[in-house]
Structures are given as C-alpha cells and as structure tokens.
C-alpha positions as CSV (number, residue, x, y, z in Angstrom):
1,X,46.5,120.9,-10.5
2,X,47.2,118.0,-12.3
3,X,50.7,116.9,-10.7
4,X,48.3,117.3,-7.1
5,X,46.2,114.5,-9.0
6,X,48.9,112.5,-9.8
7,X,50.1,112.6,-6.4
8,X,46.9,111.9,-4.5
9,X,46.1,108.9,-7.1
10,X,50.0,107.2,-6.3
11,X,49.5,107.6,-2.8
12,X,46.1,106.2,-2.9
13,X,47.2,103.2,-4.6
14,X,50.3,102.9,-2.7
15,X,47.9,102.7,0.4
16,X,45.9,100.0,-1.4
17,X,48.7,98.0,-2.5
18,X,50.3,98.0,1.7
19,X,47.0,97.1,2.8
20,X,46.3,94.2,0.7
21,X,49.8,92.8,1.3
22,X,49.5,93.0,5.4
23,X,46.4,91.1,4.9
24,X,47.8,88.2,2.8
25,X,50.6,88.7,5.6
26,X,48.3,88.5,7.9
27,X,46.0,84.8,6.5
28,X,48.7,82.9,7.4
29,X,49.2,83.3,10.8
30,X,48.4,80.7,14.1
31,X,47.3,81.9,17.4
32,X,49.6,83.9,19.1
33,X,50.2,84.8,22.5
34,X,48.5,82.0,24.1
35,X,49.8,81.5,27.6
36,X,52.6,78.8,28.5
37,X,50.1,77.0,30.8
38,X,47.8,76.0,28.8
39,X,50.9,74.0,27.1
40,X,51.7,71.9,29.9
41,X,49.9,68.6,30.6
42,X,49.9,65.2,28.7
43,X,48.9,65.1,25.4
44,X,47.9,62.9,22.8
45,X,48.2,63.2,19.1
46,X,45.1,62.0,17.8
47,X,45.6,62.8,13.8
48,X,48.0,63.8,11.4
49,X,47.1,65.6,8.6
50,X,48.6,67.7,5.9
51,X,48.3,70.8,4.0
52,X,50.0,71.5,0.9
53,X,51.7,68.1,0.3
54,X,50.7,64.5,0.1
55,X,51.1,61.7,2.8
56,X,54.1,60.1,1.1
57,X,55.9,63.3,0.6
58,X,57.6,63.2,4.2
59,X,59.5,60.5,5.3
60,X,60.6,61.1,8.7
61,X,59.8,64.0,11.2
62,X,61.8,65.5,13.8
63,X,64.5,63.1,12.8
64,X,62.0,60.3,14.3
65,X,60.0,58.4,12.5
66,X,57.0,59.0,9.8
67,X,54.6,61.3,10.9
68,X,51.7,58.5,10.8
69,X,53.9,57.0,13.6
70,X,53.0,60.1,16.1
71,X,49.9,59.1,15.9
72,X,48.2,58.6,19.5
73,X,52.1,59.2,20.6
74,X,51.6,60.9,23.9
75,X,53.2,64.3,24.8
76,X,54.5,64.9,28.9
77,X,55.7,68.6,28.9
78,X,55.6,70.1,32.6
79,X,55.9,73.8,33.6
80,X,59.7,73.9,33.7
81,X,60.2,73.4,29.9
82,X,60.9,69.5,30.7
83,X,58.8,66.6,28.4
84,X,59.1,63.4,26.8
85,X,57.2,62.1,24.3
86,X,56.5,58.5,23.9
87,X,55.5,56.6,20.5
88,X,52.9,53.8,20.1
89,X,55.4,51.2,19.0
90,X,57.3,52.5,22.8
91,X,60.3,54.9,21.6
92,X,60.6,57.7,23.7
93,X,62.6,60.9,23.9
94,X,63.2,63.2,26.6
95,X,62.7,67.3,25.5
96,X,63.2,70.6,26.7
97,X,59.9,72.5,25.0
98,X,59.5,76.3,24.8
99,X,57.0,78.4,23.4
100,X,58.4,81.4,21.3
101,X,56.4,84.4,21.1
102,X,58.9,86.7,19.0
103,X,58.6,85.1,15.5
104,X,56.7,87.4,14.0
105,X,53.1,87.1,13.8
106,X,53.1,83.4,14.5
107,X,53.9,81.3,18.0
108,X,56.1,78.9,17.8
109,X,56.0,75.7,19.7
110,X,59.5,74.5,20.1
111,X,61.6,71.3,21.4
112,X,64.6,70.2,21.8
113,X,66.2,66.6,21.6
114,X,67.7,65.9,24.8
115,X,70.1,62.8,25.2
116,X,71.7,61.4,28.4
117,X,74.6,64.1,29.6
118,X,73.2,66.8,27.4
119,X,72.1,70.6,29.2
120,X,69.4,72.0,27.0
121,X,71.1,75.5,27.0
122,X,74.2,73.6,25.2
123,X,72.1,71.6,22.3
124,X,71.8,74.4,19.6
125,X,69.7,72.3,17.5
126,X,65.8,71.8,17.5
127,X,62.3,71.8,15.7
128,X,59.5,74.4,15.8
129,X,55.9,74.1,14.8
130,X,53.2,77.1,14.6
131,X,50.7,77.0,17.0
132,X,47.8,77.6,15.2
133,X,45.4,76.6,17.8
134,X,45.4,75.8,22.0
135,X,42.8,76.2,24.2
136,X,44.3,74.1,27.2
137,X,42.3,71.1,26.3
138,X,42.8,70.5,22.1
139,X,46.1,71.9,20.5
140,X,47.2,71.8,16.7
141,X,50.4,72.1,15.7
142,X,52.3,72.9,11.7
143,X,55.1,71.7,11.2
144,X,56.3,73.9,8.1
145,X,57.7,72.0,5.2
146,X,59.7,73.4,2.4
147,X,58.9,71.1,-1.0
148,X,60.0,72.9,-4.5
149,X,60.3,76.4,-2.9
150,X,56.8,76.4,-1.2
151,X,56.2,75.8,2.1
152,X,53.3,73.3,3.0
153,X,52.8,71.9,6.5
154,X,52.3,68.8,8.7
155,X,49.7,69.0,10.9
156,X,49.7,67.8,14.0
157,X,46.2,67.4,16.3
158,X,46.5,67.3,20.1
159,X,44.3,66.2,22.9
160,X,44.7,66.8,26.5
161,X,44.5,63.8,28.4
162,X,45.7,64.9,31.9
C-alpha cells in the first residue's frame, strides 16, 4: 500500500512539474497562424521599442542601420513574397519576405536581402522576427536578441498605410 502511494504522489507531481513548464513554454509565444494576407500592404514603422535590453545595447539591425533609423521607414511587401523597404534618410533595399509557420509555437516573419543578380531561392542568408501581433491594419514585430546568454528583443511597431 505504501509503494501504490509513492507511486500515485511521483506521478502527481510529475504531472504538475509538465504542466507548469508548457505554460512558461507557452508565455512566450506571438500570434501564430495569422494569414499571409494580412502581411501584404505598405507599412510604416511608427516606434521602436525594446524589451530586455537598453536603447544603446544594439548598434545596427539587419546589417542596416540602428534600429531608431527604421523609424517611420516604410515597408512594400506584395503577395508574391516581393518588398522593399525604404528608410527616412532614403536607403532602400529590395526583399523577398515569408512568413514561417513551423517554428514552433511562434510565427516567424522573415526577409531576405536581395541585391541586383541575386534569386531569393539562392541567398541562404536572412533575418526573422516573431510576429507577436497582426491584425491587417497594425503589426508588431521581435526581433530576438541574444546579450550574455539571454535573449531580449527589439521591437518593432507597424502601421498599415495602404
């Protein structure tokens, strides 16, 4: 009787101990699933902000610029994976975007750099962000960061404008 005690009080706490990691799993997590179309458009980034790090800690994003310098950069990404974005001080770059529904429990939004001559399928390089939000007319984007073994985040806040 007492070994069927034993038993019954591991399992229990086994059970416990599962269900409070898959919901500390689970707190991190963006939207997922949201549909491809409400992706395409032209965007705006109206703020920058950050979670887990300070302003200064980040230098230079997507091999780019500082992140302050997105900042009311505008986003073109049409239906056929095809964008550009364009920076305030008139930089631009041309992207292939994707959304990635198989990471997990996030979505991932992700580009790729595209220079004259390249073929997306052939550029093996790119960034992703987390979607953690899009409802077709306001999108926010985390960019993950890894600073002394912790990952914080960039975030990135989107308004449709067309």
């Amino acid at each position: 009787m007492k070994k069927l005690i034993q038993f019954t009080f591991t399992v229990l706490a086994f059970t416990v101990v599962l269900s409070a990691c898959s919901s500390s799993k689970n707190a991190v997590t963006g939207a997922s699933n949201v549909s491809r179309g409400k992706f395409t458009g032209t965007w705006t980034i109206n703020n920058v902000s950050y979670d887990g790090i300070v302003q200064q800690a980040v230098q230079n994003v997507f091999d780019q610029a500082p992140p302050q310098d997105f900042v009311g950069s505008t986003w073109k990404l049409t239906n056929s994976g095809n964008g550009i974005y364009t920076l305030q001080n008139g930089t631009s770059q041309t992207i292939f975007w994707s959304v990635n529904n198989n990471s997990g429990s996030n979505q991932l939004f992700q580009f790729k750099k595209l220079f004259e001559g390249d073929k997306a399928q052939k550029v093996t390089e790119g960034y992703q962000m987390v979607v953690a939000a899009n409802d077709g007319n306001s999108m926010t984007l985390k960019s993950p960061v890894t600073i002394a073994n912790k990952t914080a985040y960039i975030i990135y806040s989107f308004t449709k404008t067309k």
